[in-house]
C-alpha positions, 0 to 999 in steps of 0.5 A: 500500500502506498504510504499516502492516498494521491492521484496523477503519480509518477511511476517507474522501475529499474532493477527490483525496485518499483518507484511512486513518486509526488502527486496530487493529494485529497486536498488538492495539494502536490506532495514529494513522497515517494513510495518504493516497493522491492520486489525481492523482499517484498517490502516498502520504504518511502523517500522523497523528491527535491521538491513537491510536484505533480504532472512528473515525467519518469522512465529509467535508464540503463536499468539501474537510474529511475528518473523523475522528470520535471512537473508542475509546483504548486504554483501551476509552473513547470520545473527543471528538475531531475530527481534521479534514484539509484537502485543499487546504492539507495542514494538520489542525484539532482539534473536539471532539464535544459527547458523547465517543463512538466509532463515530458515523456521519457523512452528508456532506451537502455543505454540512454534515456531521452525526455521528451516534449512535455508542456512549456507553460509559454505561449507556445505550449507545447515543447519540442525539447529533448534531454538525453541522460545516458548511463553516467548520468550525462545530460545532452540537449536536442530537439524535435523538428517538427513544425507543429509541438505535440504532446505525444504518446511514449513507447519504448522496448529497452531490449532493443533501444528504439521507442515511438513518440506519436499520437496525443496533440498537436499545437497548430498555432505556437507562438500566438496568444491563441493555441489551436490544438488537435489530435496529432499524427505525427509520428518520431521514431528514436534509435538509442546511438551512444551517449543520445538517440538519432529521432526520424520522422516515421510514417504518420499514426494512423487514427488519430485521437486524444487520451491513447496510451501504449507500450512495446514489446519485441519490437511491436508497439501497441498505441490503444484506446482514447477519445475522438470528438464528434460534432452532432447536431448542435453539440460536440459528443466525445466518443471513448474508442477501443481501437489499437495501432499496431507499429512494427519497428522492424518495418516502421509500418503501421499495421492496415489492421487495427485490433480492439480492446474488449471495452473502449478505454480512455486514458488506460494504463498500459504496459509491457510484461514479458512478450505481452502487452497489457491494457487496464483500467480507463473505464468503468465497464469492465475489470477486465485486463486486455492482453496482447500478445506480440508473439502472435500480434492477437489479443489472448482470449478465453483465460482460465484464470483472467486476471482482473482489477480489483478497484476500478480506478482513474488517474492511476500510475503503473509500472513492471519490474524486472519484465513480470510484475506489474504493479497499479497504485494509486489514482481516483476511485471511479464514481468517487471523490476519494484518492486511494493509496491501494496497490495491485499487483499482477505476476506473469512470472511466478516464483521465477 
């Protein structure tokens, strides 16, 4: 259980140890706790960020670093900061971000980590920065050419240090007094090099859409569920969506055969576990666990034991350690006020 109920939590791992770090409490207010699990011991222990904040990027490098990347102080203003954790000596290091931002995206690359994007708090909204930390903990700054900023969704497989920045929104209007936002399919494929990563443009996601979320594994990247806005009649109607992009990294195709969840979700908390993929929560309709399996490019039907939330829940956090254990904390309870501290925890692996 996680030492504190919150909601909008940043959550990574490398090595044995899973993170939970800042968000926003009951009250409303950011916090700087963060909740580690050991999943060796079983055991948890809570430490604590350089400073309270919400809307944290936060991925991994070299499987060993956790970072906490940015997010917003209580004054709704984005941060430079980098809390980084070492897993092996139980001790943090501070980085700065070469642009303040919250929210940023981060690819574990396996050798390198590269932060992405994120929102700007200036006119133009929407960040095109990039900061890479490699194994040593050296930051190196780059940027996306791209003429419109997006607000992308991340992908990454470590294994083979290529991950995906596509989908989310885009801001068609930087730099003005008015931003014009919408759904975006451009698509940036990154390819670890060294110390950084060379980012090329990729073919263009194919539905775009607001509120997806993704992961890989094996070289598939799987971009699922969200919301597209319909006009009908008089009023615009958001259409919560099942569908999900397939991305072939050996190929950079998107697949021409969408899949389905079993429920549409939006904003679901998605991760890769072993060969599968797995989607969860982003609905009040179903418990349910959709499983991807990329071996076969299909969803897994008809489990004789089909792992299920026991809470459902928005605005939660997840993360998988070591390849098997994916861990769920936190969030807002559905048809609730209430932030919750409970943790779920699903093992693919059993007592390997």
């Amino acid at each position: 259980m996680l030492s504190v109920a919150r909601s909008s939590i940043a959550a990574a791992s490398a090595g044995q140890m899973a993170l939970f770090a800042g968000g926003k409490l009951q009250n409303g207010t950011y916090t700087d706790v963060v909740d580690i699990f050991n999943s060796y011991t079983k055991k948890w222990t809570v430490s604590h960020l350089s400073a309270a904040r919400s809307n944290i990027g936060a991925g991994a490098v070299g499987d060993r670093y956790v970072l906490f990347a940015g997010g917003f102080d209580s004054d709704f203003q984005p941060l430079p900061l980098v809390d980084v954790y070492d897993t092996r000596t139980d001790t943090w290091t501070a980085l700065n971000l070469g642009t303040p931002r919250a929210s940023p995206r981060v690819l574990d690359l396996g050798s390198v980590a590269a932060i992405v994007g994120g929102l700007s708090g200036d006119l133009q909204y929407l960040s095109n920065a990039i900061d890479y930390v490699d194994g040593n903990l050296h930051v190196s700054q780059g940027s996306l050419r791209k003429e419109f900023p997006q607000f992308g969704v991340a992908a990454a497989d470590k294994k083979l240090g290529v991950g995906l920045f596509t989908a989310g929104y885009q801001n068609n209007r930087p730099g003005e007094r008015f931003n014009d936002f919408e759904a975006s399919n451009q698509t940036t494929l990154f390819t670890a090099a060294g110390s950084s990563a060379d980012a090329t443009e990729s073919q263009p996601f194919p539905f775009p859409r607001w509120g997806a979320s993704g992961a890989a594994a094996n070289g598939l990247f799987a971009i699922g569920g969200g919301h597209i806005f319909e006009q009908d009649a008089s009023e615009t109607v958001t259409t919560v969506v099942d569908r999900v992009d397939v991305y072939d990294s050996s190929t950079g195709r998107w697949s021409s055969s969408p899949l389905a969840l079993s429920v549409p979700r939006d904003y679901p908390l998605v991760q890769a576990v072993g060969n599968y993929i797995v989607f969860a929560a982003g609905t009040d309709k179903s418990k349910d666990l959709d499983i991807l399996d990329t071996r076969t490019g299909a969803f897994v039907k008809n489990l004789q034991h089909k792992p299920t939330l026991y809470l459902l829940r928005s605005d939660a956090a997840a993360t998988t350690v070591g390849g098997c254990l994916m861990v769920i904390a936190g969030g807002q309870v559905y048809q609730g006020a209430n932030a919750t501290a409970t943790v779920e925890m699903f093992d693919a692996c059993g007592s390997k």
